[in-house]
N, C-alpha and C positions, 0 to 999 in steps of 0.2 A: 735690167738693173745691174748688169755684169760693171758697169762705169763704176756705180757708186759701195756695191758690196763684194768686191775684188779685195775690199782692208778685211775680208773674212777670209783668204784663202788657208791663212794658218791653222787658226780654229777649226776652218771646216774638215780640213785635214787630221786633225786630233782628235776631233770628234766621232770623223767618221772610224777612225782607226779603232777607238774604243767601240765603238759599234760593231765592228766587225770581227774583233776577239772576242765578243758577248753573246755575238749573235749564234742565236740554239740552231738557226736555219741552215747557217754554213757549214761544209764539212770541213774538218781540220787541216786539208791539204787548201779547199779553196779561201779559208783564213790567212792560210799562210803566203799562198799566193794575193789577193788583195791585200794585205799587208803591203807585203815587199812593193808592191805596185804602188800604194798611196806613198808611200817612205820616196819613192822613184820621182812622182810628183811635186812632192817638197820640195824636192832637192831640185828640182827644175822651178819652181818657184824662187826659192831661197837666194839660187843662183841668177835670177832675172833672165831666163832661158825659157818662161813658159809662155807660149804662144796659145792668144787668144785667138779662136777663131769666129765669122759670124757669125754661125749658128746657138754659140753658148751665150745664153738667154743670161744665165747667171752663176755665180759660182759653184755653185752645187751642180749642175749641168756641165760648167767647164772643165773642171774636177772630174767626174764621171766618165766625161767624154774622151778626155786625156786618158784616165787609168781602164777603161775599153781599147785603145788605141793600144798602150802594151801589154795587157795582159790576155785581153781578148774576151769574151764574152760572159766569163765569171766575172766584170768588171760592172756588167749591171744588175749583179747579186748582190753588189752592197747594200743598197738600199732596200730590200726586201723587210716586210713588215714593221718600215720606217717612213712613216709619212712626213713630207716636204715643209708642214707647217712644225713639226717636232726637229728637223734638223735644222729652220730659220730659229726656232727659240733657241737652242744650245746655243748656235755662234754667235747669235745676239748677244748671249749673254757673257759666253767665255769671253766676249772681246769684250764686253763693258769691263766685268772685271779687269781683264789686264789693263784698261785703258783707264781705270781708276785709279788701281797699283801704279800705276805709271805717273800721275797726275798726286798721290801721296806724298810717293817720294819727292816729287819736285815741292811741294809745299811743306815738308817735313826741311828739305835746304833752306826755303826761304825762313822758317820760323828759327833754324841754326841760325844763320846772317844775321837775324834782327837780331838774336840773343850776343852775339858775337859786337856789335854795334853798340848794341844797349854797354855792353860793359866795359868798351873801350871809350863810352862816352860817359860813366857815371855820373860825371861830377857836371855833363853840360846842363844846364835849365833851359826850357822854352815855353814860350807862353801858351797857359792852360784854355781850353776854349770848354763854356759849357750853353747849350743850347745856342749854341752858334753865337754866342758870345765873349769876349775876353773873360778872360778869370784867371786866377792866379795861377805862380811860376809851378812849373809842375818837368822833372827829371824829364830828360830825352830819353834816360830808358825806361824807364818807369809808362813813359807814354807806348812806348815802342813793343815793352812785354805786355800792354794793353789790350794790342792788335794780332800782339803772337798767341797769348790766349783764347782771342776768337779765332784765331785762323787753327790752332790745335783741336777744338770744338768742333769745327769743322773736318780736319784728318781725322776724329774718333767715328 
């Protein structure tokens, strides 16, 4: 699945980061080393410098496999008393989140634009439609903040 949930490598990095200062298992030295090691990762992601290999099944694996590779064998204590189905939900979700966030703001712009439109067009009229029918003149903005209102409904 590495093709299709490789758009998790951020999150799973965050994720796992906070796992790893949390985790009661790890000693303080080997927090700090997987630390620095996931941090090393990103930063090879970040940079479009991280090399997939075809062993890694999926992200959570290539990740792993990578921060084994430099820190050495404290790298597969990350995961310790962290089941594989509990680190799919986090990144599922941290990434919906931002991908929501992400997806607000762009429709928070377009409800701007139409407000911006609606009121350099006050004075336009165009004809009103109701059950798919003509009906009387009805404001271009007035039509326009019609649609910005459901689309705001929708950003809440």
């Amino acid at each position: 699945s590495i093709g299709f949930d490789k758009v998790f490598w951020d999150v799973d990095l965050k994720g796992s980061i906070a796992y790893a200062k949390a985790s009661p298992t790890l000693t303080a030295d080997e927090k700090t080393q997987i630390v620095a090691g996931l941090e090393q990762v990103r930063a090879e992601w970040a940079a479009g410098t991280f090399e997939l290999k075809p062993g890694d099944e999926d992200i959570h694996t290539a990740n792993e496999r990578r921060l084994t590779e430099l820190i050495g064998p404290n790298g597969g204590k990350l995961h310790t008393g962290r089941s594989r189905n509990d680190q799919v939900a986090t990144d599922v979700r941290m990434w919906m989140r931002l991908e929501v966030w992400k997806i607000t703001l762009d429709l928070l712009g377009l409800i701007e634009a139409m407000a911006d439109m609606g009121e350099k067009h006050v004075d336009l009229l165009t004809a009103g439609v109701t059950h798919l029918q003509p009906a009387q003149p009805v404001r271009f903005s007035h039509w326009l903040n019609s649609h910005a209102a459901a689309l705001m409904r929708d950003a809440q």
